[in-house]
DRENPADREN-656724 format. One record per atom (N, C-alpha, C, CB): residue number from 1; residue in three letters; atom name; x, z, y. Coordinates in steps of 0.1 Angstrom, whole numbers. Last residue first. Glycine has a CB too. Example, Ala and Ser with C-alpha at 12.3 -4.5 7.8 and 13.67 -1.06 7.14 Angstrom:
BEGIN
k,r,a,xx,zz,yy
2,ser,N,128,71,-22
2,ser,CA,137,71,-11
2,ser,C,129,79,0
2,ser,CB,141,57,-6
1,ala,N,132,78,-57
1,ala,CA,123,78,-45
1,ala,C,132,78,-33
1,ala,CB,113,90,-45
END
This chain:
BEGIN
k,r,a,xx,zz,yy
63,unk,N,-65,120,-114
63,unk,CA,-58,125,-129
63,unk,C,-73,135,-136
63,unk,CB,-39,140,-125
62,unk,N,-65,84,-102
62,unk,CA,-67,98,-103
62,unk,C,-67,104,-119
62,unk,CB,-82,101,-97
61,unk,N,-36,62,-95
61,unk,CA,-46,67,-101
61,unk,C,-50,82,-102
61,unk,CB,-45,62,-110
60,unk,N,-26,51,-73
60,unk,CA,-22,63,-76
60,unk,C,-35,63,-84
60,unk,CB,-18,74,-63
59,unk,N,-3,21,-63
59,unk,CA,-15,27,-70
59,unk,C,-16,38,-73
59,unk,CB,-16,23,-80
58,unk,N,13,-4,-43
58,unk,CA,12,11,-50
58,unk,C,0,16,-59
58,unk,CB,14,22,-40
57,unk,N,33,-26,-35
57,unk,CA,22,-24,-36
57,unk,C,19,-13,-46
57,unk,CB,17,-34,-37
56,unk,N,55,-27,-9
56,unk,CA,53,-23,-17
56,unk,C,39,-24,-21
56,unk,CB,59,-13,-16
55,unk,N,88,-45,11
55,unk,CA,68,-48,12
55,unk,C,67,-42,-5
55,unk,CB,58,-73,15
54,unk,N,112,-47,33
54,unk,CA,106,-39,19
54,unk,C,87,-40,20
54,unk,CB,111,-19,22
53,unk,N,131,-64,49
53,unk,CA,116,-60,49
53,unk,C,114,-59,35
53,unk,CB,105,-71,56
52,unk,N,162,-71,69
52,unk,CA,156,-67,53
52,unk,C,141,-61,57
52,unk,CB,167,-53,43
51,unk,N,170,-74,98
51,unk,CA,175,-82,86
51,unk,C,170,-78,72
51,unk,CB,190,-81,86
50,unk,N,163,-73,131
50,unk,CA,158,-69,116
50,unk,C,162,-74,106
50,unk,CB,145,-70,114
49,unk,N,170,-84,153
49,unk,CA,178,-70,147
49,unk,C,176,-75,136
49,unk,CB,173,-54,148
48,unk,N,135,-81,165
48,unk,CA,153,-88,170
48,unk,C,162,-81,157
48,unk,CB,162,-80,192
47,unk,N,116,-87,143
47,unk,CA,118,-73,150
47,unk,C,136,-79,154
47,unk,CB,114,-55,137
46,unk,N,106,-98,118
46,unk,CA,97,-98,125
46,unk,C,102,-95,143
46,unk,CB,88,-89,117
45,unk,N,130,-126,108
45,unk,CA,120,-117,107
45,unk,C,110,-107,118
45,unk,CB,125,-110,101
44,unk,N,139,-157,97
44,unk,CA,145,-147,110
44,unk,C,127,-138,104
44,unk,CB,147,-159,135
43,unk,N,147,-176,74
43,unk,CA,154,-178,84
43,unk,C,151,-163,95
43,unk,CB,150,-193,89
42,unk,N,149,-158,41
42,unk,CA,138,-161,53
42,unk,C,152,-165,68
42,unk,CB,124,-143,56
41,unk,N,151,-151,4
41,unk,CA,158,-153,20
41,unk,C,153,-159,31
41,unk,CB,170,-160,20
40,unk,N,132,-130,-13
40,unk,CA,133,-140,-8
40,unk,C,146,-141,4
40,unk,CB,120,-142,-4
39,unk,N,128,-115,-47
39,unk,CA,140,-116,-33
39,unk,C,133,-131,-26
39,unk,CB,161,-119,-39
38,unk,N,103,-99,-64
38,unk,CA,108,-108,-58
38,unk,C,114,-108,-46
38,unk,CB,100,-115,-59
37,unk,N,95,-81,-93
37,unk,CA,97,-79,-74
37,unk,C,97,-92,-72
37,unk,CB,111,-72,-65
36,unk,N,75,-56,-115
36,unk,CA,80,-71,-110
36,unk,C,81,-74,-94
36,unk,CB,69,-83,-116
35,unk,N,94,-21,-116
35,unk,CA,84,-28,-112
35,unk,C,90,-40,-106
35,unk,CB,76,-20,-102
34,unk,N,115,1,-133
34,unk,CA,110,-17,-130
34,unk,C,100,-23,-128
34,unk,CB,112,-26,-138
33,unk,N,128,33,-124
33,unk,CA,115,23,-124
33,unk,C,118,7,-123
33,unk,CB,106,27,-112
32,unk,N,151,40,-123
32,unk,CA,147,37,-138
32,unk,C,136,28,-134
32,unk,CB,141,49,-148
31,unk,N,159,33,-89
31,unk,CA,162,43,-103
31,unk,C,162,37,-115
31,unk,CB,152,54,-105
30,unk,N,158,24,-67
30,unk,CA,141,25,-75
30,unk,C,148,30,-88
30,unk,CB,128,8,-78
29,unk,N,178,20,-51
29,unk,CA,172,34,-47
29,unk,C,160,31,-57
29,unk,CB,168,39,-29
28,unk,N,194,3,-71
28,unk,CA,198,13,-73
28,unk,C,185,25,-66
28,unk,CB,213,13,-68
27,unk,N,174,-20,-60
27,unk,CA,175,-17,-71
27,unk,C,182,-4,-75
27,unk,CB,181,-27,-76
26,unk,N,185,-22,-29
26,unk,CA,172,-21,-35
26,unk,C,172,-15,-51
26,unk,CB,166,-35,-34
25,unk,N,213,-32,-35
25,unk,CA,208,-17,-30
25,unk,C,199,-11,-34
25,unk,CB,205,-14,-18
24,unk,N,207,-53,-49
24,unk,CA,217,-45,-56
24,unk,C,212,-29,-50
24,unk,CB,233,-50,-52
23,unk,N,195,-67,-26
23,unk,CA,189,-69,-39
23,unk,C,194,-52,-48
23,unk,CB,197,-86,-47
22,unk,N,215,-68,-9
22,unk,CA,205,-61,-5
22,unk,C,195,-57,-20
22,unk,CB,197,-69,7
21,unk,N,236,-83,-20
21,unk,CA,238,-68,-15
21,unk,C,226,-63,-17
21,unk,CB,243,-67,0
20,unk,N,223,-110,-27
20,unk,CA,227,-102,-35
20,unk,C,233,-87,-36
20,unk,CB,233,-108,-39
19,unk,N,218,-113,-3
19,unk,CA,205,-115,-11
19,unk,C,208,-104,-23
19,unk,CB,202,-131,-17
18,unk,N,244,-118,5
18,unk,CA,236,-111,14
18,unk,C,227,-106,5
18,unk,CB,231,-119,25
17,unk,N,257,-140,-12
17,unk,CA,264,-125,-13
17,unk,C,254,-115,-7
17,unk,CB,278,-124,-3
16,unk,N,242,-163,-5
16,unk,CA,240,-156,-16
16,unk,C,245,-143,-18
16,unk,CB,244,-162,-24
15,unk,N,227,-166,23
15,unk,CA,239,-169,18
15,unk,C,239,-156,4
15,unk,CB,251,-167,33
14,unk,N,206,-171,40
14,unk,CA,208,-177,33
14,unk,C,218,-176,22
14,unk,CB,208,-185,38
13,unk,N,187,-141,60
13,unk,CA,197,-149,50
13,unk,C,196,-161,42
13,unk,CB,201,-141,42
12,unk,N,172,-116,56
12,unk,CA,167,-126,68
12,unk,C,189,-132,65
12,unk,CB,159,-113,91
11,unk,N,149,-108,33
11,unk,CA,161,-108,34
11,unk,C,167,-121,48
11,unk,CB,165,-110,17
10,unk,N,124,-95,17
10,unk,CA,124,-105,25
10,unk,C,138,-105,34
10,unk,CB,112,-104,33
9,unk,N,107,-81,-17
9,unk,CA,121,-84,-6
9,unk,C,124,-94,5
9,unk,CB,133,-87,-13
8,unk,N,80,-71,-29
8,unk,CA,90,-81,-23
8,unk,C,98,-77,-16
8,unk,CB,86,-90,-17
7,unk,N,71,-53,-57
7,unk,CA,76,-55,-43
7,unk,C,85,-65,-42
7,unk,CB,82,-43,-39
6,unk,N,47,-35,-72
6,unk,CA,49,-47,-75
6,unk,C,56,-45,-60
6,unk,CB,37,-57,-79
5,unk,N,37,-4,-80
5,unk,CA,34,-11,-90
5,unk,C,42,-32,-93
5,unk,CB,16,-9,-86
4,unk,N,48,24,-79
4,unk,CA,51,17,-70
4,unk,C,46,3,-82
4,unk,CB,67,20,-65
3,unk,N,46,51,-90
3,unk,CA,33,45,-84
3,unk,C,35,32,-79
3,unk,CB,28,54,-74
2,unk,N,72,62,-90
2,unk,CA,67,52,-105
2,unk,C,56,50,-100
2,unk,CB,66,57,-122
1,unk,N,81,69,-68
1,unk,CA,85,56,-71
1,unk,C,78,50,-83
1,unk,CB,100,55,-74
END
């Protein structure tokens, strides 16, 4: 997770409780790490069903 440098949230919702579940989840599985994110709420996503899209951008520098 600490390679995890920047992530959006795409949350297929308007309604604040929703944004604010998923948000909340999100945040508990990244621990300590705070990497800058952003929540969005989107009328409909990629996949019938689909209601949350995790997009990460990572880095692994060599040691």
């Amino acid at each position: 997770m600490t390679d995890i440098l920047s992530t959006r949230l795409l949350v297929a919702s308007a309604r604040q409780e929703d944004l604010h579940a998923a948000w909340s989840t999100f945040r508990a599985a990244m621990g300590s790490h705070d990497a800058p994110s952003t929540l969005l709420g989107v009328t409909v996503l990629g996949y019938p069903g689909q209601l949350v899209e995790i997009e990460a951008l990572a880095a692994i520098l060599p040691s």
